[in-house]
C-alpha positions in Angstrom: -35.9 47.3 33.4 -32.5 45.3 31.9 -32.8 43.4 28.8 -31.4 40.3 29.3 -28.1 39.7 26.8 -28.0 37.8 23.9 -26.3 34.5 23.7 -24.2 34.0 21.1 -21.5 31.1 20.4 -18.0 32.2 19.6 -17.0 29.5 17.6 -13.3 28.6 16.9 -11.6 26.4 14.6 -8.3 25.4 15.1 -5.6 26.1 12.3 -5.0 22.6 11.9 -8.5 21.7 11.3 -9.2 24.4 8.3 -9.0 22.3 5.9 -10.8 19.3 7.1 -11.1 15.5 6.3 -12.7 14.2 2.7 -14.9 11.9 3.6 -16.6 9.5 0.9 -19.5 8.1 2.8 -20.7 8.5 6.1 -22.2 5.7 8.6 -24.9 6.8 11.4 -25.6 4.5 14.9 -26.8 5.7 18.4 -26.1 4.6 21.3 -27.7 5.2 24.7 -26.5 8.7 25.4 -25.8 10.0 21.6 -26.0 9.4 18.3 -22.2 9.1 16.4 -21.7 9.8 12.7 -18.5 8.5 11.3 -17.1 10.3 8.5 -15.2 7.5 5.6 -12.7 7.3 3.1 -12.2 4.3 0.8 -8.1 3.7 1.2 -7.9 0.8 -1.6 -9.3 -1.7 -3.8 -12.1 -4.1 -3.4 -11.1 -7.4 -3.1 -13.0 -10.8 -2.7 -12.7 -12.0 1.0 -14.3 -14.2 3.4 -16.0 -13.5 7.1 -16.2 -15.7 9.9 -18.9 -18.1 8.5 -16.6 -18.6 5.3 -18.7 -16.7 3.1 -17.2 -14.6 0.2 -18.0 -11.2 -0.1 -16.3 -8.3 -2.4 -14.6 -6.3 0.4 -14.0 -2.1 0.2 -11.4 -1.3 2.1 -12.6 2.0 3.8 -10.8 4.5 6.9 -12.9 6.7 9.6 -11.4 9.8 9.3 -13.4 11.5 11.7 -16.1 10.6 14.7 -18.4 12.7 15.7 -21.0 12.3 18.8 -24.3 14.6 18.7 -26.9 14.3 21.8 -30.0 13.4 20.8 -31.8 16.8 21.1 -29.1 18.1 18.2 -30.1 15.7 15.5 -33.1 17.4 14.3 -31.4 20.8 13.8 -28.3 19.1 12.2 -31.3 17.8 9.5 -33.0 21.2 9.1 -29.5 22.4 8.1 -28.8 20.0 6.1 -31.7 20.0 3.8 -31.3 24.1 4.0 -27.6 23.9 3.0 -28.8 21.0 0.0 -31.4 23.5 -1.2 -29.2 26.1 -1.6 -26.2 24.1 -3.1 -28.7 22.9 -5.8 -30.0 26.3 -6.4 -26.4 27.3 -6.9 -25.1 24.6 -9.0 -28.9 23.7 -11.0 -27.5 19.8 -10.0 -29.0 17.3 -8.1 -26.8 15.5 -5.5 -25.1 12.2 -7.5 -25.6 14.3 -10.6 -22.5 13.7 -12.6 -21.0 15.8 -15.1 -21.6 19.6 -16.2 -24.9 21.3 -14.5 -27.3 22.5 -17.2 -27.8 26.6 -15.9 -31.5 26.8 -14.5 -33.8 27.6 -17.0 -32.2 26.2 -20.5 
């Protein structure tokens, strides 16, 4: 009897793209259909500003450098990566994300 084939994705990644966006902060909504993560850069200054109502409010001027729409069914295995790909980075670097300065090696 034939084994059925494994699947496998053949991901590509177009030159253009290698090097990606920085992104500073990141905002998550859903929708219907998907949820949406937009990736953000702050591109200047806060400043003091008003809304509509005419109250003042300190202002970050910020970009979306990239959108990205998930189904549903995706957002739990974008988490489990996530917290895998944290784990390891803090194994790697002994630093806890927001951590600022030099890591202390594990273990001193």
């Amino acid at each position: 009897m034939d084994q059925p084939l494994e699947a496998r994705f053949m991901v590509n990644l177009p030159t253009e793209q290698e090097v990606g966006h920085y992104a500073s902060f990141a905002v998550v909504w859903h929708d219907k259909e998907s949820f949406v993560l937009d990736f953000a850069t702050v591109v200047g200054p806060n400043h003091p500003t008003q809304d509509d109502n005419g109250d003042t409010f300190i202002a970050t001027p910020a970009r979306i450098v990239s959108r990205v729409r998930i189904p549903p069914s995706q957002v739990f295995e974008i988490m489990k990566a996530l917290e895998q790909q944290l784990s390891k980075w803090e194994q790697e670097t002994g630093r806890k994300p927001g951590q600022q300065g030099p890591a202390t090696p594990p273990g001193n």
